[in-house]
PDB file of N, CA, C and O in Angstrom:
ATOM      1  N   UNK A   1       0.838  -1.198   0.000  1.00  0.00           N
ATOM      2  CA  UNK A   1       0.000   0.000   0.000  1.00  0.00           C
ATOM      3  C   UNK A   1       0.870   1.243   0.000  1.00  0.00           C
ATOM      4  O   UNK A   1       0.458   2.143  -0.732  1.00  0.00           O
ATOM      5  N   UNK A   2       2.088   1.497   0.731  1.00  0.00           N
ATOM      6  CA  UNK A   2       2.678   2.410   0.553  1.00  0.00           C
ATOM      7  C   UNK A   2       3.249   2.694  -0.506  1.00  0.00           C
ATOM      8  O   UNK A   2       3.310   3.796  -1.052  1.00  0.00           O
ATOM      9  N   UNK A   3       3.832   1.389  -0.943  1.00  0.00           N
ATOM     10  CA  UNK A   3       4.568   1.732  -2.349  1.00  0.00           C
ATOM     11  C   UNK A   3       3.895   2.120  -3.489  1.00  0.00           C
ATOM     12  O   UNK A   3       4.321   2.909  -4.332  1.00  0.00           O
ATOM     13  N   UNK A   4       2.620   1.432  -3.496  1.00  0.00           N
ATOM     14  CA  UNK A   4       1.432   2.409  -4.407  1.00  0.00           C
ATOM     15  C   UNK A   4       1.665   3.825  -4.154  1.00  0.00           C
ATOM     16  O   UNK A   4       2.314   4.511  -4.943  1.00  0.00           O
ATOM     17  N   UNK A   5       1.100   4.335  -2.963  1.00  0.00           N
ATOM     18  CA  UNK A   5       1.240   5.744  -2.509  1.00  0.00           C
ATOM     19  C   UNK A   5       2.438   6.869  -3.148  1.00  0.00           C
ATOM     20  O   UNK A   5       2.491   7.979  -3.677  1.00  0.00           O
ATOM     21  N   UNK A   6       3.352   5.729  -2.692  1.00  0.00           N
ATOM     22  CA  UNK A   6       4.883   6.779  -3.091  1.00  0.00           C
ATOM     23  C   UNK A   6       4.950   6.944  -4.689  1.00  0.00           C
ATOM     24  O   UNK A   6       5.356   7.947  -5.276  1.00  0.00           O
ATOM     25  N   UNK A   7       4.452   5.717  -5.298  1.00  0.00           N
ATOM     26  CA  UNK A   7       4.425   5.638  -6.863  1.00  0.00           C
ATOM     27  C   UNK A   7       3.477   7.017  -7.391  1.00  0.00           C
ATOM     28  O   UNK A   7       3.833   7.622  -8.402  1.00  0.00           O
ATOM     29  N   UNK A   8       2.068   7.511  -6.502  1.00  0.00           N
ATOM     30  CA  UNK A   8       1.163   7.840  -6.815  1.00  0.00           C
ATOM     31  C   UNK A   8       1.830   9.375  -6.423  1.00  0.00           C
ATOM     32  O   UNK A   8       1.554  10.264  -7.228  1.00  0.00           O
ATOM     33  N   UNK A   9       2.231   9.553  -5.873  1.00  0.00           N
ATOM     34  CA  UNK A   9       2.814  11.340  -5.126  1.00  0.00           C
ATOM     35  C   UNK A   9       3.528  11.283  -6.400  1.00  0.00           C
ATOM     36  O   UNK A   9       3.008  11.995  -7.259  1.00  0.00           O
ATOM     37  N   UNK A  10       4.872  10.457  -6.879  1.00  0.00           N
ATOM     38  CA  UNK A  10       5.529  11.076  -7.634  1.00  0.00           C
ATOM     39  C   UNK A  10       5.224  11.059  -8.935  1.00  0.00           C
ATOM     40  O   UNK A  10       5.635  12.056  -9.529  1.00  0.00           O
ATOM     41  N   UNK A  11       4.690  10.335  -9.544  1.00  0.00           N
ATOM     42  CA  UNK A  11       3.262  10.243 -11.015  1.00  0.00           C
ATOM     43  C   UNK A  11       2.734  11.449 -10.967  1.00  0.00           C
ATOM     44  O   UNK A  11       2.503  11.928 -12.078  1.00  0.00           O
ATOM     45  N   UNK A  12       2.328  12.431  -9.600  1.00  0.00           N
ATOM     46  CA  UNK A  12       1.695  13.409  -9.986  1.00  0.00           C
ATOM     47  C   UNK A  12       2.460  14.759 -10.024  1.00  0.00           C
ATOM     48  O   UNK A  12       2.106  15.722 -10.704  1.00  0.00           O
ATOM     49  N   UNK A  13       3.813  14.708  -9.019  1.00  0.00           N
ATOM     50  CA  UNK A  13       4.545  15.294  -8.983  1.00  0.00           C
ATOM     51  C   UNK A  13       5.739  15.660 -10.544  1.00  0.00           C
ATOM     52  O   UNK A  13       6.562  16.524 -10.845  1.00  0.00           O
ATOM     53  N   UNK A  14       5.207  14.494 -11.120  1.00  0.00           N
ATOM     54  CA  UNK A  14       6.553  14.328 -12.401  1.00  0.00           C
ATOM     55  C   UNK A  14       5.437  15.268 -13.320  1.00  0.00           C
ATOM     56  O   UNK A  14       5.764  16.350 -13.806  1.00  0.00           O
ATOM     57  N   UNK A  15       4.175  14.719 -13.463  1.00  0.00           N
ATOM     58  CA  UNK A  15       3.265  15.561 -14.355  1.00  0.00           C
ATOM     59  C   UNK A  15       3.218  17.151 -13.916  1.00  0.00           C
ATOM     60  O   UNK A  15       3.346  18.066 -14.729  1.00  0.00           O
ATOM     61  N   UNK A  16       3.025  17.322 -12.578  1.00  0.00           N
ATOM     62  CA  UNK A  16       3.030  19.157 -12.207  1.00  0.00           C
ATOM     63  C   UNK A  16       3.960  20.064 -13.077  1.00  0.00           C
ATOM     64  O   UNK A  16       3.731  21.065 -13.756  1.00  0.00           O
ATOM     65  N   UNK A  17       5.843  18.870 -12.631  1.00  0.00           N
ATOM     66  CA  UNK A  17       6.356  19.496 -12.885  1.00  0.00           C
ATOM     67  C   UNK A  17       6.907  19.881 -14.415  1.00  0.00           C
ATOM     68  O   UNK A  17       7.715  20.728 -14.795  1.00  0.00           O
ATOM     69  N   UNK A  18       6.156  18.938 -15.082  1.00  0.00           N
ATOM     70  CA  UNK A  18       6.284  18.922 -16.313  1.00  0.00           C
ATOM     71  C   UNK A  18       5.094  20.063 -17.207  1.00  0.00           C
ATOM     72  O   UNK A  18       5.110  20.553 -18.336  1.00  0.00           O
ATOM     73  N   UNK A  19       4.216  20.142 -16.146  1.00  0.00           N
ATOM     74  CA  UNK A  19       3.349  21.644 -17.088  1.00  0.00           C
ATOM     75  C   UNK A  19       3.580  22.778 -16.143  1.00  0.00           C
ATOM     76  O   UNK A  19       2.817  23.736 -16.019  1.00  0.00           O
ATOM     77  N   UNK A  20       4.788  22.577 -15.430  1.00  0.00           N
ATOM     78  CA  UNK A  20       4.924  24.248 -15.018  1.00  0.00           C
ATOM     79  C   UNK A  20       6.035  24.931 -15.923  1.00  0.00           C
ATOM     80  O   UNK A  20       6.345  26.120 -15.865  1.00  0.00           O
ATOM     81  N   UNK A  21       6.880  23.453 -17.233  1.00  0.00           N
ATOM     82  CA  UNK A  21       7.674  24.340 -17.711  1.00  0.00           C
ATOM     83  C   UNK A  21       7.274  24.859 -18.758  1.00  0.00           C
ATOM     84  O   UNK A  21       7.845  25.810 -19.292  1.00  0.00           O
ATOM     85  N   UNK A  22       5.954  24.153 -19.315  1.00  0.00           N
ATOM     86  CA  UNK A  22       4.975  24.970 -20.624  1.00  0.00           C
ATOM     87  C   UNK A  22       4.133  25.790 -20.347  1.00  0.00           C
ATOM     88  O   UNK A  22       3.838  26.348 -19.290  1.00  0.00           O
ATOM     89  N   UNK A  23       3.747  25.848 -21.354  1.00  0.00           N
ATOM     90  CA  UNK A  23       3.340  27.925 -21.317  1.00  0.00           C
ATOM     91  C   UNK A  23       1.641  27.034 -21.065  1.00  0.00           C
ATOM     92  O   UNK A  23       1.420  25.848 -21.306  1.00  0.00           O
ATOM     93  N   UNK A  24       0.602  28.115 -20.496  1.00  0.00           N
ATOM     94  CA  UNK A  24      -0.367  27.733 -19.712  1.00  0.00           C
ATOM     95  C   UNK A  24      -1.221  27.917 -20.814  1.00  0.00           C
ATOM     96  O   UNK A  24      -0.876  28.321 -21.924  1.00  0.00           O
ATOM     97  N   UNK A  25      -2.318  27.610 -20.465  1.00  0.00           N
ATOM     98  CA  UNK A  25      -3.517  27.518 -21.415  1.00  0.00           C
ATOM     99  C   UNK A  25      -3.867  28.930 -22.013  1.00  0.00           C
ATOM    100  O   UNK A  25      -4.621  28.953 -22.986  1.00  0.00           O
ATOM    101  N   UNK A  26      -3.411  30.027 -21.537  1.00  0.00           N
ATOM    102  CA  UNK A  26      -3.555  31.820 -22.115  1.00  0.00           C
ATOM    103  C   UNK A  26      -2.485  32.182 -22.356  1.00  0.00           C
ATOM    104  O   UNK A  26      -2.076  33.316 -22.110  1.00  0.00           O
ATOM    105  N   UNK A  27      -1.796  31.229 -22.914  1.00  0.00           N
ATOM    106  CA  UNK A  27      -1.085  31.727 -23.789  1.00  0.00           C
ATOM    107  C   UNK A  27       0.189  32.357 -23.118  1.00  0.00           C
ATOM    108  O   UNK A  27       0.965  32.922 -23.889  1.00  0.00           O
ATOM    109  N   UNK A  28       0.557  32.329 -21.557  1.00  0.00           N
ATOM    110  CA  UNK A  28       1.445  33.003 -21.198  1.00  0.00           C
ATOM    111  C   UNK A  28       2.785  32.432 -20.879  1.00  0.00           C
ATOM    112  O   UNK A  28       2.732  31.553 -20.019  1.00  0.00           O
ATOM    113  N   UNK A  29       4.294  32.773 -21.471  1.00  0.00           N
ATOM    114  CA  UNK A  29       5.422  31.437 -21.284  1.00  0.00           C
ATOM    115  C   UNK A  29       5.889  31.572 -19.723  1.00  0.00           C
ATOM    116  O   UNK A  29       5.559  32.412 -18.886  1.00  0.00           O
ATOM    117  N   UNK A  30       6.597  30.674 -19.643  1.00  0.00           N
ATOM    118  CA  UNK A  30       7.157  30.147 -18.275  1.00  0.00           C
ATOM    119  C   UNK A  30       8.082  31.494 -17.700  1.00  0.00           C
ATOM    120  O   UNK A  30       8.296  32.496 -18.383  1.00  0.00           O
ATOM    121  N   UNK A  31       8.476  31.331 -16.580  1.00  0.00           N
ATOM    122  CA  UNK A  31       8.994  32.707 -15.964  1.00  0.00           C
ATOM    123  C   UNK A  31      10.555  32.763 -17.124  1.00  0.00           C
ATOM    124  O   UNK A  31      11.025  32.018 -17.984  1.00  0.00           O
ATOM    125  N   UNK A  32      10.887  33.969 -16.573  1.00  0.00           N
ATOM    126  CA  UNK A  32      12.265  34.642 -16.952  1.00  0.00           C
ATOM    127  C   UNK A  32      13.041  34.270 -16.204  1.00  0.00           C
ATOM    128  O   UNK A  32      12.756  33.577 -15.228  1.00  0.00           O
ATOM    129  N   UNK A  33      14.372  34.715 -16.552  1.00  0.00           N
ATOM    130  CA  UNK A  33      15.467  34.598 -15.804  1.00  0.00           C
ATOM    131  C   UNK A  33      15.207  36.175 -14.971  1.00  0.00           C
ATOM    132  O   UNK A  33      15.021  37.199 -15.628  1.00  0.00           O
ATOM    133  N   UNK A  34      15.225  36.172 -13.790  1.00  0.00           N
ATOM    134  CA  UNK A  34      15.514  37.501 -13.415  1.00  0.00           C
ATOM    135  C   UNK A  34      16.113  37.585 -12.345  1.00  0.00           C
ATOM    136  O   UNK A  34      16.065  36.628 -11.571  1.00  0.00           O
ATOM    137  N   UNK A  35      16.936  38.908 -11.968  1.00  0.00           N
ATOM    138  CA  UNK A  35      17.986  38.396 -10.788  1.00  0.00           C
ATOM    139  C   UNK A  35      17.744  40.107 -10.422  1.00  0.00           C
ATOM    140  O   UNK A  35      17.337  40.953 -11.218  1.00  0.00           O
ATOM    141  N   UNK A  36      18.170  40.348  -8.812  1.00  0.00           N
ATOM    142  CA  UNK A  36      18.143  41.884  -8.516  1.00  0.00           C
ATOM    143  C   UNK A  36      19.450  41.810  -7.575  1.00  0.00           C
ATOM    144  O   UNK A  36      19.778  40.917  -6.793  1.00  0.00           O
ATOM    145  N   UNK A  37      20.104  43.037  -7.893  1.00  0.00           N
ATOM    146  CA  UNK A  37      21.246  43.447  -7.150  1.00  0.00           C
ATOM    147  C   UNK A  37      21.192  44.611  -6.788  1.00  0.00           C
ATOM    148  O   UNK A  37      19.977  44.756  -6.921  1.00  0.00           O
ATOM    149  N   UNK A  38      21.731  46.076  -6.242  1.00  0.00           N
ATOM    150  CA  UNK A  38      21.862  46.705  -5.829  1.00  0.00           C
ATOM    151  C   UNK A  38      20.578  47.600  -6.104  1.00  0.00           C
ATOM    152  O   UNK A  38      20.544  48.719  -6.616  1.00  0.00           O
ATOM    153  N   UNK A  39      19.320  46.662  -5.537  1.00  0.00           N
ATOM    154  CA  UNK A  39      18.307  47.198  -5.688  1.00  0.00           C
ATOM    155  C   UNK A  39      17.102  47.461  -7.036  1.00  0.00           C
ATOM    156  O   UNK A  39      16.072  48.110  -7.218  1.00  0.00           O
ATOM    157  N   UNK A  40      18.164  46.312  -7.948  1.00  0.00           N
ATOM    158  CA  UNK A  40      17.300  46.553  -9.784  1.00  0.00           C
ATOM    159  C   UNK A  40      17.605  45.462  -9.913  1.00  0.00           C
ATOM    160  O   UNK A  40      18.651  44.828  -9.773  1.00  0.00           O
ATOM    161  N   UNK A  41      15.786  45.062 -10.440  1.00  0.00           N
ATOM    162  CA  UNK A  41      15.640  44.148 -11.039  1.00  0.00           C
ATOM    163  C   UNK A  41      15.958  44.106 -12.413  1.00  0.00           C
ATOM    164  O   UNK A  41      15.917  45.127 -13.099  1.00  0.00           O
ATOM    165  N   UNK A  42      16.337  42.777 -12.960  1.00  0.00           N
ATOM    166  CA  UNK A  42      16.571  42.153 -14.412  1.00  0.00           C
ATOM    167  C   UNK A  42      16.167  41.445 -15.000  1.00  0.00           C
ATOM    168  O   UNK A  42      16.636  40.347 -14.703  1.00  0.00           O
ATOM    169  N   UNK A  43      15.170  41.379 -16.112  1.00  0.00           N
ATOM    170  CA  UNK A  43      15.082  40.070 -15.883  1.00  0.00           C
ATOM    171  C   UNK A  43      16.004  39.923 -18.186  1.00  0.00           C
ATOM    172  O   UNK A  43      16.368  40.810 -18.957  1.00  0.00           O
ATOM    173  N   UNK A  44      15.971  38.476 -18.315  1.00  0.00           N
ATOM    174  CA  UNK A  44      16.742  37.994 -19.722  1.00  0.00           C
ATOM    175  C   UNK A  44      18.103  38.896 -19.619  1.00  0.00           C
ATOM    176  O   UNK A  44      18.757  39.399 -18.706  1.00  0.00           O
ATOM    177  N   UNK A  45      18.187  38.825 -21.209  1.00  0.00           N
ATOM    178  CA  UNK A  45      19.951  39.415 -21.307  1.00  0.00           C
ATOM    179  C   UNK A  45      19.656  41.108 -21.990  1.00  0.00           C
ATOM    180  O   UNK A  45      18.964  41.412 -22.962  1.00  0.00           O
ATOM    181  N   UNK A  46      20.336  41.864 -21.215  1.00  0.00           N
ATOM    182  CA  UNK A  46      20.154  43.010 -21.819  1.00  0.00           C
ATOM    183  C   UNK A  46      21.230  42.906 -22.605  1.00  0.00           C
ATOM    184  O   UNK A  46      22.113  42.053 -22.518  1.00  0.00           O
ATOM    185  N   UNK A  47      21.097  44.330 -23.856  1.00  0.00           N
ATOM    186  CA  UNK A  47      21.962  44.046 -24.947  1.00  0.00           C
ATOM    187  C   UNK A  47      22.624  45.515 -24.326  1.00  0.00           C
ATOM    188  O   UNK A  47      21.993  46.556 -24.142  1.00  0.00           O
ATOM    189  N   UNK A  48      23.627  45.352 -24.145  1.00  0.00           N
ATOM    190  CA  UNK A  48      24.852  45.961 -23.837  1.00  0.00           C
ATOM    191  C   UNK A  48      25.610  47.020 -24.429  1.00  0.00           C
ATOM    192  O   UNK A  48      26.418  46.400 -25.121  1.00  0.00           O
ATOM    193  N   UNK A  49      25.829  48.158 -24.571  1.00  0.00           N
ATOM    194  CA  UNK A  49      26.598  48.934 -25.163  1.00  0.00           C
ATOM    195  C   UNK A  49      28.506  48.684 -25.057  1.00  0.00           C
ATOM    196  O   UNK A  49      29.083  47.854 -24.354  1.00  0.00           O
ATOM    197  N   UNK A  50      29.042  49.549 -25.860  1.00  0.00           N
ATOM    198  CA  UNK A  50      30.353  49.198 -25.266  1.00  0.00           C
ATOM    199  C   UNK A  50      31.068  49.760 -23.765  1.00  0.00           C
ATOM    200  O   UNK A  50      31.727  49.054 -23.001  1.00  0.00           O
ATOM    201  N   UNK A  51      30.820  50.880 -23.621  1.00  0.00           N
ATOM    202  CA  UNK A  51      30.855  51.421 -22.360  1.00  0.00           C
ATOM    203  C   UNK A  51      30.667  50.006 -21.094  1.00  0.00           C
ATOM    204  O   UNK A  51      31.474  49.689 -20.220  1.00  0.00           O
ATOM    205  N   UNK A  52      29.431  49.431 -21.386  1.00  0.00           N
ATOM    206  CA  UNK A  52      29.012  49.019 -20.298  1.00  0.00           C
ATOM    207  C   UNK A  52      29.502  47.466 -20.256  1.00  0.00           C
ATOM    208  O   UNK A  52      29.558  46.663 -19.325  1.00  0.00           O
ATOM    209  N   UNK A  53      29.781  47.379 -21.408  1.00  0.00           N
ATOM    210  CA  UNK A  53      30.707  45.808 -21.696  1.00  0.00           C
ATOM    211  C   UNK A  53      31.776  45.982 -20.758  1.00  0.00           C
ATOM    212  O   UNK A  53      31.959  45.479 -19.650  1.00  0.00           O
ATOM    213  N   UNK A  54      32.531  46.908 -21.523  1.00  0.00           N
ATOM    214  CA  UNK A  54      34.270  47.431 -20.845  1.00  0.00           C
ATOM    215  C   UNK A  54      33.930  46.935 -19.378  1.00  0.00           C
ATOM    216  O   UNK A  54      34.422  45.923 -18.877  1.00  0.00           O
ATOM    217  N   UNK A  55      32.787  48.001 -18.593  1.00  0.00           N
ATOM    218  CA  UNK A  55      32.298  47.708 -17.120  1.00  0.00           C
ATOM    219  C   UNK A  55      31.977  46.474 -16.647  1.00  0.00           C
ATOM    220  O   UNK A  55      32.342  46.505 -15.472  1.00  0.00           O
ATOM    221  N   UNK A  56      31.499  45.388 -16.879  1.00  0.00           N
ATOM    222  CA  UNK A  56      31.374  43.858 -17.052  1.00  0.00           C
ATOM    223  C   UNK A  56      32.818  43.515 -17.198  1.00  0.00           C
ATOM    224  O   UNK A  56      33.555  43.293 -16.238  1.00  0.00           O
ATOM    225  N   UNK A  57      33.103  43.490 -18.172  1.00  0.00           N
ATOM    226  CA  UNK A  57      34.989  42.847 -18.127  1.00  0.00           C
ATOM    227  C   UNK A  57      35.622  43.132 -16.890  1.00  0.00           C
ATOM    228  O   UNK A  57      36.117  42.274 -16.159  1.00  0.00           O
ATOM    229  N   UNK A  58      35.591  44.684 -16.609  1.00  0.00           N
ATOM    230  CA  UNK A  58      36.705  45.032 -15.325  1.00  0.00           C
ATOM    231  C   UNK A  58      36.427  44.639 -14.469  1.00  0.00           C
ATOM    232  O   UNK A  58      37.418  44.408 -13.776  1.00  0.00           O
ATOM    233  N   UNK A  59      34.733  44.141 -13.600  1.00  0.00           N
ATOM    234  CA  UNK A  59      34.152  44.059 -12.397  1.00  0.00           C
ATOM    235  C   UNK A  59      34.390  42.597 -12.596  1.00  0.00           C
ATOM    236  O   UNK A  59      34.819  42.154 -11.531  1.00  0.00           O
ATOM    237  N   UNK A  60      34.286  41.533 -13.616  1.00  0.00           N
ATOM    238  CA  UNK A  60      34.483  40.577 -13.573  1.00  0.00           C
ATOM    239  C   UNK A  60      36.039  39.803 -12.985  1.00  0.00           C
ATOM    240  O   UNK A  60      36.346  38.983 -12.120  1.00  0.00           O
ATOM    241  N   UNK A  61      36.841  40.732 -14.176  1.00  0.00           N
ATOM    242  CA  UNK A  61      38.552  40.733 -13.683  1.00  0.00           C
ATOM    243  C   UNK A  61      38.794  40.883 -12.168  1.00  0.00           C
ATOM    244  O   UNK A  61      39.616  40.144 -11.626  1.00  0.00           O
ATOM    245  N   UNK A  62      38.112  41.809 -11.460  1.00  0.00           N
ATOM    246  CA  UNK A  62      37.806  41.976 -10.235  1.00  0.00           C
ATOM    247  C   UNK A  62      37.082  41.223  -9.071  1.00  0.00           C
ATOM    248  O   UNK A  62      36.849  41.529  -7.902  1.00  0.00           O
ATOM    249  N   UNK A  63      36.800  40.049  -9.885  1.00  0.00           N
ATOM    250  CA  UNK A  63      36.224  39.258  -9.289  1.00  0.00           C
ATOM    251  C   UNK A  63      34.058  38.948  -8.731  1.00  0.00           C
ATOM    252  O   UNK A  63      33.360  38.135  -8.125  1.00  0.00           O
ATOM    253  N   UNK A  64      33.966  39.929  -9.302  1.00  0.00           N
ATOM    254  CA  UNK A  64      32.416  40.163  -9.406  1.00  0.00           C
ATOM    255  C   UNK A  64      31.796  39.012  -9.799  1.00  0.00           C
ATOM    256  O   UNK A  64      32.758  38.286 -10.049  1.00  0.00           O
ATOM    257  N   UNK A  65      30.680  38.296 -10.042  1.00  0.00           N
ATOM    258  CA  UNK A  65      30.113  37.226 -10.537  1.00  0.00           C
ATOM    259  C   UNK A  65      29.709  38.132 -12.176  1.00  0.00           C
ATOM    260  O   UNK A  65      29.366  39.314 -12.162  1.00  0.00           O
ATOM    261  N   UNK A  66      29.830  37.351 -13.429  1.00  0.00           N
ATOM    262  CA  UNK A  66      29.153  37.903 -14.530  1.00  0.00           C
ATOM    263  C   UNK A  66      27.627  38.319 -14.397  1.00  0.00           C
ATOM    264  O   UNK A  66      27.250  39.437 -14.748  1.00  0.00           O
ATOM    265  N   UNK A  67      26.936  37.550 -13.975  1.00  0.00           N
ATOM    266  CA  UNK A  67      25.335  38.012 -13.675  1.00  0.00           C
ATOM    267  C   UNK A  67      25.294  39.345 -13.045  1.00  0.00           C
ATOM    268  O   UNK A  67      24.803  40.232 -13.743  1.00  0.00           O
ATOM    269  N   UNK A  68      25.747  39.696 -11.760  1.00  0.00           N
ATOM    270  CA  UNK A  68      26.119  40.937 -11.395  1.00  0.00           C
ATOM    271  C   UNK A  68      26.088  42.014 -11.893  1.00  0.00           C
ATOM    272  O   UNK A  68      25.222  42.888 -11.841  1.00  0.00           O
ATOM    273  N   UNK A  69      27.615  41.955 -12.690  1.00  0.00           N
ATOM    274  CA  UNK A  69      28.110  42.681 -13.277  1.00  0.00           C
ATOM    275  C   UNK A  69      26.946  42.818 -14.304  1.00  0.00           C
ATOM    276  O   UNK A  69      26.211  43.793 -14.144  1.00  0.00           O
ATOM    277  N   UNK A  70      26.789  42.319 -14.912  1.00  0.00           N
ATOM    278  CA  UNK A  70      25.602  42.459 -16.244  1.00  0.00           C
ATOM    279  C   UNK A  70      24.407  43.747 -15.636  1.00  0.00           C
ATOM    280  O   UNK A  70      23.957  44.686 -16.292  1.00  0.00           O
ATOM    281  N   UNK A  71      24.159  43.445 -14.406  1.00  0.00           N
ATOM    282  CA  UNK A  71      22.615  44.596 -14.177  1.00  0.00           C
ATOM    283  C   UNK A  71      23.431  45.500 -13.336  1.00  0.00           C
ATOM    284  O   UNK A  71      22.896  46.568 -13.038  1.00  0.00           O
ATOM    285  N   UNK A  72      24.643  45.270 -12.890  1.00  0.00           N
ATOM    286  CA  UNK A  72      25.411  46.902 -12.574  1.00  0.00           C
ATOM    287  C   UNK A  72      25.680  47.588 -13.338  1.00  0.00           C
ATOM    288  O   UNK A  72      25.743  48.766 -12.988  1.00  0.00           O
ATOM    289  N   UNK A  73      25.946  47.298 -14.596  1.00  0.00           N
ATOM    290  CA  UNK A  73      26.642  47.662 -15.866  1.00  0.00           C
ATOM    291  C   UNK A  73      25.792  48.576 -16.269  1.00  0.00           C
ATOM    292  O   UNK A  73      25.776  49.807 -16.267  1.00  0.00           O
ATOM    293  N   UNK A  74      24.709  47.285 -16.802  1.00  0.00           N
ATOM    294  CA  UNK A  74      23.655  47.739 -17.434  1.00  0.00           C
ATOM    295  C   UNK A  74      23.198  49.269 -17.196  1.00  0.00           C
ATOM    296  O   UNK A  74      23.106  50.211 -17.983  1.00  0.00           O
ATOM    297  N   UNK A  75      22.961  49.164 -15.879  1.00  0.00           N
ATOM    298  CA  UNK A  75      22.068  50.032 -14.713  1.00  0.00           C
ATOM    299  C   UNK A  75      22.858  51.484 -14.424  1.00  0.00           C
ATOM    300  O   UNK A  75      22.324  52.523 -14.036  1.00  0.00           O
ATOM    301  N   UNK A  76      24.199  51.281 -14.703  1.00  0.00           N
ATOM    302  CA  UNK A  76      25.162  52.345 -13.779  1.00  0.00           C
ATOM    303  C   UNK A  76      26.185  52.963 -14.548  1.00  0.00           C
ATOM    304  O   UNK A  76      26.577  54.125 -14.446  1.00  0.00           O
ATOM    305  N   UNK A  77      26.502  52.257 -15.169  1.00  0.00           N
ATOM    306  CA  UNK A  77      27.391  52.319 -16.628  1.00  0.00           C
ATOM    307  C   UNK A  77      26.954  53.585 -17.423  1.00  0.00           C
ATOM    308  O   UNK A  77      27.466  53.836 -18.514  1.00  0.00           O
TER     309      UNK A  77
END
């Protein structure tokens, strides 16, 4: 009886998690990537100027994480 059970949680658990990564019945897709740092949110890849590249390279060289750097850049640059 249990092992039914445990079979039955994760049968439904494998299906959940398999329509939370498709887009829902209105049409709307699955979340973004979005990350917030010094108070700003991000979400996907912003497209970058050169200024703010240069700023990404140095903070990185510096040891910054790239994600970081990407919405400091972005944001401050």
């Amino acid at each position: 009886m249990t092992g039914a059970l445990i079979v039955a949680v994760l049968g439904i658990g494998g299906t959940t998690s398999a329509m939370a990564a498709s887009p829902s019945q209105d049409g709307q897709q699955p979340r973004q990537d979005c990350r917030t740092y010094s108070s700003v949110t991000q979400c996907g890849e912003p497209q970058l100027n050169q200024k703010q590249q240069a700023c990404v390279n140095s903070a990185v060289q510096q040891g910054m994480t790239e994600r970081r750097a990407v919405v400091e850049c972005h944001t401050f640059a």
